[in-house]
N, CA, C and O atoms as a GROMACS GRO file, in nm:
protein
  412
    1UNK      N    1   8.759  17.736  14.707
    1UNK     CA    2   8.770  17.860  14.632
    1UNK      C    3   8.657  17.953  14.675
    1UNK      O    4   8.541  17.910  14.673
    2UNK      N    5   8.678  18.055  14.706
    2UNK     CA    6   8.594  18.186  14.754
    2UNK      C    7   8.510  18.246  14.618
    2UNK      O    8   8.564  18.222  14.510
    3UNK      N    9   8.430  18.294  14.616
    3UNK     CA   10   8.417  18.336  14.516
    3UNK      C   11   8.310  18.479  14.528
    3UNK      O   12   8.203  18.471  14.590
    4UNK      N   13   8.355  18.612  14.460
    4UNK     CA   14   8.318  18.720  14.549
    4UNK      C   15   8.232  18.768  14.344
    4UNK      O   16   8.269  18.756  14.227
    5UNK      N   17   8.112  18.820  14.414
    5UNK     CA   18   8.012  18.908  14.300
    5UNK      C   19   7.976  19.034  14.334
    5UNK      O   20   7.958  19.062  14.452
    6UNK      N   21   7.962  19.122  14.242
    6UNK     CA   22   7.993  19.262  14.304
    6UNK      C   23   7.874  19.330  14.140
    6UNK      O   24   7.914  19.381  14.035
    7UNK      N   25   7.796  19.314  14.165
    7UNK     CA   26   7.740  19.435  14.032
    7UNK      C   27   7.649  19.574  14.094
    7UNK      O   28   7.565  19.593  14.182
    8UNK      N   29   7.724  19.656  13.986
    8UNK     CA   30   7.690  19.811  13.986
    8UNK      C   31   7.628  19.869  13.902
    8UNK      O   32   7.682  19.880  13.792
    9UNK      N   33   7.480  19.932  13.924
    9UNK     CA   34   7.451  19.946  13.798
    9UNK      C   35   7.504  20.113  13.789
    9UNK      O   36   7.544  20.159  13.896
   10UNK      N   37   7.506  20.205  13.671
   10UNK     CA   38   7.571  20.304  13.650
   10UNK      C   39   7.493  20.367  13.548
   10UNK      O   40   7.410  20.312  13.476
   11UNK      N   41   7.532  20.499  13.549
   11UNK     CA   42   7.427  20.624  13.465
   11UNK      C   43   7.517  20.694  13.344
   11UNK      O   44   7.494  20.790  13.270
   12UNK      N   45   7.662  20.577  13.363
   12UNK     CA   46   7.744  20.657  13.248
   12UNK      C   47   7.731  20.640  13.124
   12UNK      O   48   7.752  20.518  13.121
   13UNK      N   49   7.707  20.678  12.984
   13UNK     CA   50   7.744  20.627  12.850
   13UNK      C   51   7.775  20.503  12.814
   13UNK      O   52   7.871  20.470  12.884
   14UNK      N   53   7.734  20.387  12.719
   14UNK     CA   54   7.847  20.298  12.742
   14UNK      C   55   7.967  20.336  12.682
   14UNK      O   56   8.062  20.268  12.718
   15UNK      N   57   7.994  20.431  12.595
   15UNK     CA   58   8.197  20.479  12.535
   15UNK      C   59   8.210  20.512  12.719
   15UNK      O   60   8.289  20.425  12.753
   16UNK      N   61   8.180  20.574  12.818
   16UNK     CA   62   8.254  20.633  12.929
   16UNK      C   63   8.244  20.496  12.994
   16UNK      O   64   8.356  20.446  13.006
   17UNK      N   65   8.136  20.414  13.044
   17UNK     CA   66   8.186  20.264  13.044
   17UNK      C   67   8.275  20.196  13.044
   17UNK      O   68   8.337  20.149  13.140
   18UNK      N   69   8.290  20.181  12.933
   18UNK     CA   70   8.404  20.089  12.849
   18UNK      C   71   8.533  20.132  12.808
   18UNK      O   72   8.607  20.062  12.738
   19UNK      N   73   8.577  20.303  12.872
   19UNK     CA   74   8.696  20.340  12.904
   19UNK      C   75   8.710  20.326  13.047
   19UNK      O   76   8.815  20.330  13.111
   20UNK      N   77   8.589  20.307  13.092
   20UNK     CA   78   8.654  20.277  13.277
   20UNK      C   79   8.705  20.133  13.284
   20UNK      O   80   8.819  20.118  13.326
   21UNK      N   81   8.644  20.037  13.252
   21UNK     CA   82   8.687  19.928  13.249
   21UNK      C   83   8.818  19.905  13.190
   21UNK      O   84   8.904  19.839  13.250
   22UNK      N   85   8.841  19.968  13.050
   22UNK     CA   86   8.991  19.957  12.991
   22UNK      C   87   9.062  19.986  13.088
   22UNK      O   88   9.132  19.895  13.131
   23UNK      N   89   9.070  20.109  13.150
   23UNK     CA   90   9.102  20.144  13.275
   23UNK      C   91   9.134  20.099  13.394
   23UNK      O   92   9.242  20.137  13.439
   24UNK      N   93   9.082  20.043  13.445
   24UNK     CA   94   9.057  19.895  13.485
   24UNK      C   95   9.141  19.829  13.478
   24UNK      O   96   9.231  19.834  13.561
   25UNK      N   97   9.144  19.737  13.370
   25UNK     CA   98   9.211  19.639  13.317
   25UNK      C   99   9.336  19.671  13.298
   25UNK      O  100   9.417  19.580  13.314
   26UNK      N  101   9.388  19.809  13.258
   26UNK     CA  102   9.530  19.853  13.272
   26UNK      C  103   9.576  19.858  13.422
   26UNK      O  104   9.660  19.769  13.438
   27UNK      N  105   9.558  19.916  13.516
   27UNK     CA  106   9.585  19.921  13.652
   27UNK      C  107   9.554  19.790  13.718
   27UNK      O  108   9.599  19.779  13.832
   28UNK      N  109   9.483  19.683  13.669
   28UNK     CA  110   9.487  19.547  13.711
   28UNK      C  111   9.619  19.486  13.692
   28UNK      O  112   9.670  19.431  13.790
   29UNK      N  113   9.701  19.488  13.544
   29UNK     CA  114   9.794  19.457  13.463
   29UNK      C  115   9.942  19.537  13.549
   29UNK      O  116  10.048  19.485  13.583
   30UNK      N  117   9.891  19.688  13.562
   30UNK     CA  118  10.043  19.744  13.653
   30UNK      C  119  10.056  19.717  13.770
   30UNK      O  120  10.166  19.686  13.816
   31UNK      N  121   9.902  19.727  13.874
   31UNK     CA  122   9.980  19.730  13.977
   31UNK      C  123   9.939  19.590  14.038
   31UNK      O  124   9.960  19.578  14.159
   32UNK      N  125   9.878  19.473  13.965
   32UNK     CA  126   9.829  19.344  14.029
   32UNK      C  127   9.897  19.227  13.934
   32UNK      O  128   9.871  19.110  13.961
   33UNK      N  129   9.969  19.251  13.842
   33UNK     CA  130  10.023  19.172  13.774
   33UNK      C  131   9.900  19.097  13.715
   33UNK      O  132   9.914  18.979  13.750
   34UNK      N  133   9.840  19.104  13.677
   34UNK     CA  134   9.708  19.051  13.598
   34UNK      C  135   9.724  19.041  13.445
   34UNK      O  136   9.788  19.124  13.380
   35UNK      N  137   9.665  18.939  13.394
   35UNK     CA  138   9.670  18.853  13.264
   35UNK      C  139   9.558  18.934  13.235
   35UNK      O  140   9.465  18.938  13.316
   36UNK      N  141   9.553  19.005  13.123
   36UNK     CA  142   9.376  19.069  13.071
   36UNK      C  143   9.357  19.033  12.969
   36UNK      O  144   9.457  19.014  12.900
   37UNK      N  145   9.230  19.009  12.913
   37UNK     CA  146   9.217  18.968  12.763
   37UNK      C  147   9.021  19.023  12.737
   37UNK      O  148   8.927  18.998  12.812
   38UNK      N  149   9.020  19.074  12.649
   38UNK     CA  150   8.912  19.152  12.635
   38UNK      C  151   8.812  19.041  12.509
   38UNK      O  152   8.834  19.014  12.391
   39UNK      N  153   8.743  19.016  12.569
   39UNK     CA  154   8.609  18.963  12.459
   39UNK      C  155   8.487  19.050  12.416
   39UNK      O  156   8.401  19.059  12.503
   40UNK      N  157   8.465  19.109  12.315
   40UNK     CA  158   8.368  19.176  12.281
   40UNK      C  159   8.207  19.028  12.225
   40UNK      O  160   8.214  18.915  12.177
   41UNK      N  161   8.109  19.103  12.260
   41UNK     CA  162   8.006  18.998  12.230
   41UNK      C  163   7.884  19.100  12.347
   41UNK      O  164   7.915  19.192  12.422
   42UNK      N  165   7.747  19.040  12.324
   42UNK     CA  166   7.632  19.029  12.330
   42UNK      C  167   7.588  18.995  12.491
   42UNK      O  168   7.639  18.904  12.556
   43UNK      N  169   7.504  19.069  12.530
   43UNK     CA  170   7.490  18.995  12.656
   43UNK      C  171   7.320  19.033  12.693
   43UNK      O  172   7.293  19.134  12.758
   44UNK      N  173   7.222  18.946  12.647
   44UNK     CA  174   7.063  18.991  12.660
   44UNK      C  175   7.000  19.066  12.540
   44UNK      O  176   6.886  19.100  12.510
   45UNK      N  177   7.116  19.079  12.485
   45UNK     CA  178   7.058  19.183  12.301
   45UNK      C  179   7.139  19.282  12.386
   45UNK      O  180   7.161  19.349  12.285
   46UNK      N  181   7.194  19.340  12.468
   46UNK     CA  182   7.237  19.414  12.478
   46UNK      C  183   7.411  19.446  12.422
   46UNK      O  184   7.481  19.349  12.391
   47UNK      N  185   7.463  19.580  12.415
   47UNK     CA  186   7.632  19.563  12.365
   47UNK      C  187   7.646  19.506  12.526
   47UNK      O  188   7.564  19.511  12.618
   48UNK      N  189   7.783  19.451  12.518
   48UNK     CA  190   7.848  19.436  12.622
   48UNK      C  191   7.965  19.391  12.596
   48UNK      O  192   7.977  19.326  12.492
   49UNK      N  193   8.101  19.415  12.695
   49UNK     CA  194   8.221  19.390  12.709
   49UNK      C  195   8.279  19.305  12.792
   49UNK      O  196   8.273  19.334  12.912
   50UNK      N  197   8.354  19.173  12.750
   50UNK     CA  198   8.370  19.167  12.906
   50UNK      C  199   8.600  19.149  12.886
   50UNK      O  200   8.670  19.115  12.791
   51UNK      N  201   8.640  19.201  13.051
   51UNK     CA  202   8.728  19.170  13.042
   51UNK      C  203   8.768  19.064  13.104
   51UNK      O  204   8.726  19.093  13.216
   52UNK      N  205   8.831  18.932  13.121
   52UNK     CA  206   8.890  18.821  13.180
   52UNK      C  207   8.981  18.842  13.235
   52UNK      O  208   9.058  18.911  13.168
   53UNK      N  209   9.021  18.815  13.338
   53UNK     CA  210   9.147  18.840  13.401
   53UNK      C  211   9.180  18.720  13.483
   53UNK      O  212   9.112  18.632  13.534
   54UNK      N  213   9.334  18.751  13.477
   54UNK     CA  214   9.387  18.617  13.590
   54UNK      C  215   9.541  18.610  13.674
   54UNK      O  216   9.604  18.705  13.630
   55UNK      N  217   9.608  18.553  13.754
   55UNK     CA  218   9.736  18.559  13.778
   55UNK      C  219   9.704  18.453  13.900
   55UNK      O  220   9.597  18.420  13.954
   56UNK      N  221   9.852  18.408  13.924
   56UNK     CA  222   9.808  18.338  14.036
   56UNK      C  223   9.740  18.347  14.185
   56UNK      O  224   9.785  18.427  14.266
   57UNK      N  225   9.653  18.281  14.210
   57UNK     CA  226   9.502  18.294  14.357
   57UNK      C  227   9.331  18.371  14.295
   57UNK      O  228   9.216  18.389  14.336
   58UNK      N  229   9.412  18.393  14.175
   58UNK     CA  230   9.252  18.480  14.131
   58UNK      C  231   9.236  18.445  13.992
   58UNK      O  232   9.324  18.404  13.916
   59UNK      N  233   9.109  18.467  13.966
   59UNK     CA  234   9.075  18.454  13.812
   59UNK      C  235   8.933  18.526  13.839
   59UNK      O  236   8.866  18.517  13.942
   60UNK      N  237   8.908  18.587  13.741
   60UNK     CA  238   8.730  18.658  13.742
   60UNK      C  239   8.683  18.708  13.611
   60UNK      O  240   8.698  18.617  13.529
   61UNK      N  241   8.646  18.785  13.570
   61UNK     CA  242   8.611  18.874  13.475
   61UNK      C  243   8.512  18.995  13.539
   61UNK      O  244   8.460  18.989  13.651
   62UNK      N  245   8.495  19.117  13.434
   62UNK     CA  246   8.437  19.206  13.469
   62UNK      C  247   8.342  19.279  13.341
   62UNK      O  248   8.386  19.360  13.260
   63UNK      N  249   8.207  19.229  13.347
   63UNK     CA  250   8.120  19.290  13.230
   63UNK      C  251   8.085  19.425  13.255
   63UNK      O  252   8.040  19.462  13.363
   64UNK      N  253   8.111  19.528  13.123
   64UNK     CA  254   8.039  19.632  13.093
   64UNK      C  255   7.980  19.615  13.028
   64UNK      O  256   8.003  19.546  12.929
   65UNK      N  257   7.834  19.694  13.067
   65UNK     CA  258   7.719  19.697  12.978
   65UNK      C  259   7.659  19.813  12.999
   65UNK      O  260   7.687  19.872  13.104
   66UNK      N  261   7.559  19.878  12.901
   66UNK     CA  262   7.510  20.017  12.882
   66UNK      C  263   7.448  20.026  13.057
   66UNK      O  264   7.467  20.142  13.094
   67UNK      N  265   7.397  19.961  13.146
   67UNK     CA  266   7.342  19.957  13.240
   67UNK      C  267   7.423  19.895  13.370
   67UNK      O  268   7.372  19.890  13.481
   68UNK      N  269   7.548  19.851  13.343
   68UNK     CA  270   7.571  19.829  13.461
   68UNK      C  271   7.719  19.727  13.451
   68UNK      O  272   7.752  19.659  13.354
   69UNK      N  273   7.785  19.737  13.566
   69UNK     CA  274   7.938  19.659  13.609
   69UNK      C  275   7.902  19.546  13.631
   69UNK      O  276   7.794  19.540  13.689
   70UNK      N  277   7.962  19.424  13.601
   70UNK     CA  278   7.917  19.310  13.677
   70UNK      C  279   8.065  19.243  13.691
   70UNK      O  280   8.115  19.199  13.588
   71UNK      N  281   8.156  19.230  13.844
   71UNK     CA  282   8.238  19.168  13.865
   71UNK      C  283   8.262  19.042  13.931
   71UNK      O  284   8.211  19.029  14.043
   72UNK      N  285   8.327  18.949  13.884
   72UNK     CA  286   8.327  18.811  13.957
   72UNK      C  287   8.460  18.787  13.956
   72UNK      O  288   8.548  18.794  13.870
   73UNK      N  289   8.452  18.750  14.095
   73UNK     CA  290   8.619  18.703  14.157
   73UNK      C  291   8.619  18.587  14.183
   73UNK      O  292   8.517  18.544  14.237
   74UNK      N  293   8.704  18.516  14.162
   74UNK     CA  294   8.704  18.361  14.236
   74UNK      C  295   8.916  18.362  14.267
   74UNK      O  296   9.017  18.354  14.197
   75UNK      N  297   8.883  18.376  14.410
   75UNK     CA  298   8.977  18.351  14.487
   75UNK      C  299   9.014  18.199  14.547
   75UNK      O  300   8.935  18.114  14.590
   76UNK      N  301   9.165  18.192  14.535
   76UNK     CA  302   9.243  18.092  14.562
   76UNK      C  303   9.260  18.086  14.717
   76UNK      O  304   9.245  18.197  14.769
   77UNK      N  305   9.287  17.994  14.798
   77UNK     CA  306   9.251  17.954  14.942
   77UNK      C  307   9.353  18.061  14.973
   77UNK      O  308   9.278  18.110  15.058
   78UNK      N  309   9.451  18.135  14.978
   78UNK     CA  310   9.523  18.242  15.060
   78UNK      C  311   9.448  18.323  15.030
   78UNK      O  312   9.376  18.353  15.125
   79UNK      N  313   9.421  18.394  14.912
   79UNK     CA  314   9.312  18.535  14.904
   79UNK      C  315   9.229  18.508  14.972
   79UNK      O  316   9.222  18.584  15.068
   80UNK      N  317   9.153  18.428  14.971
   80UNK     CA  318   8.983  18.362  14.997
   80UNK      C  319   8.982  18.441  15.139
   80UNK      O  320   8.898  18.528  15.163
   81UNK      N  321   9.102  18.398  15.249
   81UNK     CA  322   9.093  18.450  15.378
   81UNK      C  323   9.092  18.615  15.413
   81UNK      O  324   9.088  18.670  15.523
   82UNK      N  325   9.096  18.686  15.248
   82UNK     CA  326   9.128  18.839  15.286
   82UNK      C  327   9.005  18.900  15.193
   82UNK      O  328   9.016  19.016  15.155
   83UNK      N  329   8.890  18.825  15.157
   83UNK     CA  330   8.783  18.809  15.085
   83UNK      C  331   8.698  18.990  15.154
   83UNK      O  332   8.632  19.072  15.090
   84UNK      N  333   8.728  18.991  15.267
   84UNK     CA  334   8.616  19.089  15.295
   84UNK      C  335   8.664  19.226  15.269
   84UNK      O  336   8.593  19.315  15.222
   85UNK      N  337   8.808  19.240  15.309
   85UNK     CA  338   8.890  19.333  15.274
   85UNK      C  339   8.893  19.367  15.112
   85UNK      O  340   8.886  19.477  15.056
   86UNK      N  341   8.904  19.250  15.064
   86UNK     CA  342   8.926  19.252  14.901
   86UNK      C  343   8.775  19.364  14.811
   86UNK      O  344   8.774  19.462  14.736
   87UNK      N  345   8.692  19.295  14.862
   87UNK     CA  346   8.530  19.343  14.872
   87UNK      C  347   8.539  19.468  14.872
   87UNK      O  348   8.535  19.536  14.770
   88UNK      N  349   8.558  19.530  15.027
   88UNK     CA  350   8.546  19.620  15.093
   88UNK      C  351   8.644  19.755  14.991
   88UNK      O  352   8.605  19.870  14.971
   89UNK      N  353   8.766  19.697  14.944
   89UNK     CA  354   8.830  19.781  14.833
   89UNK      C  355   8.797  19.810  14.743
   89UNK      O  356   8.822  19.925  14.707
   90UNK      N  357   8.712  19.707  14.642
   90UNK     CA  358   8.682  19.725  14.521
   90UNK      C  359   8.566  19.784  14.550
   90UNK      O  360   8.519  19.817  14.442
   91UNK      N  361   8.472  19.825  14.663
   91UNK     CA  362   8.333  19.882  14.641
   91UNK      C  363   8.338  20.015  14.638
   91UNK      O  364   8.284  20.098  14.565
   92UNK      N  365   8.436  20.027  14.757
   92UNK     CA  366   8.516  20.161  14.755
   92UNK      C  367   8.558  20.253  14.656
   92UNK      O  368   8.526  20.372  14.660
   93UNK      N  369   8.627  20.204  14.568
   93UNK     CA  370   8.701  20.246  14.444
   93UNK      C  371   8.530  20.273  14.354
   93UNK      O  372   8.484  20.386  14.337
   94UNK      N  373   8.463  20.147  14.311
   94UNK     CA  374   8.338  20.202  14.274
   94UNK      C  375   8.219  20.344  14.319
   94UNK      O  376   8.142  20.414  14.253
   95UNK      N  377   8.253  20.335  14.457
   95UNK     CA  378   8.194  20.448  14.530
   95UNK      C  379   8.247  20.567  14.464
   95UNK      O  380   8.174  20.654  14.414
   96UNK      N  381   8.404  20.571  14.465
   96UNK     CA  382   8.449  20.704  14.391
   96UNK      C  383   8.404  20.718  14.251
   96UNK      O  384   8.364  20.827  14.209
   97UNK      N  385   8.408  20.637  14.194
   97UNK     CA  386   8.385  20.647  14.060
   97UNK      C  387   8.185  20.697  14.053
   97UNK      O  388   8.131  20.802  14.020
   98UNK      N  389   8.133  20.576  14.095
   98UNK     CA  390   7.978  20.607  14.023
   98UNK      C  391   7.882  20.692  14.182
   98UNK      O  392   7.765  20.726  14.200
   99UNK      N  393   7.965  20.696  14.238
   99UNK     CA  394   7.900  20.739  14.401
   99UNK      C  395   7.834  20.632  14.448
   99UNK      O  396   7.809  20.543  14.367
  100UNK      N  397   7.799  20.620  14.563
  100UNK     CA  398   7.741  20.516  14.648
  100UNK      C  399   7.642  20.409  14.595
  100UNK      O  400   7.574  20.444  14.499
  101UNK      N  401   7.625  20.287  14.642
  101UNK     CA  402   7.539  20.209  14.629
  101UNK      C  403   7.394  20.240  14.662
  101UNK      O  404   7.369  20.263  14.780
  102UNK      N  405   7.306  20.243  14.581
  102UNK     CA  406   7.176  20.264  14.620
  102UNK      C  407   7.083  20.101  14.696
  102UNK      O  408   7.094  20.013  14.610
  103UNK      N  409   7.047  20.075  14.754
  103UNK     CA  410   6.937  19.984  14.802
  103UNK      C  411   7.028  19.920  14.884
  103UNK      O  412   6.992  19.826  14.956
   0.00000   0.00000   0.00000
């Protein structure tokens, strides 16, 4: 199993946050066939959200928090081989959203 980590930290609100992620999690659901299920809870004393997701070759979740995205993928041995591409999309899509990666 591959397993891909991706965190962003971000300068948005957490309400603008935690509608991107809903966001998210809807367009995971239409256009990836994805299982979502939302856990609210605590993460450092901080608020945080996280969403779970799954379907068959993948399972991950994705935390919002006032400071930052934190995504984890764990890919099934056919994804696993398209791991860089997979990456390379989702940083992308982040790029549009919060602009480029700093460091």
């Amino acid at each position: 199993m591959t397993t891909l980590h991706i965190t962003r930290p971000h300068n948005l609100s957490l309400d603008k946050a935690r509608a991107f992620a809903q966001q998210w999690a809807l367009e995971a659901e239409r256009d990836f066939g994805m299982e979502t299920s939302l856990v609210m809870g605590t993460d450092n004393h901080q608020t945080a959200e996280r969403w779970n997701f799954k379907r068959t070759g993948v399972t991950g979740s994705l935390v919002t928090s006032a400071q930052s995205f934190e995504l984890e993928l764990h890919l099934g041995f056919l994804l696993g081989a398209f791991q860089n591409k997979i990456k390379q999309q989702i940083e992308q899509n982040l790029d549009q959203l919060l602009g480029p990666a700093k460091g």
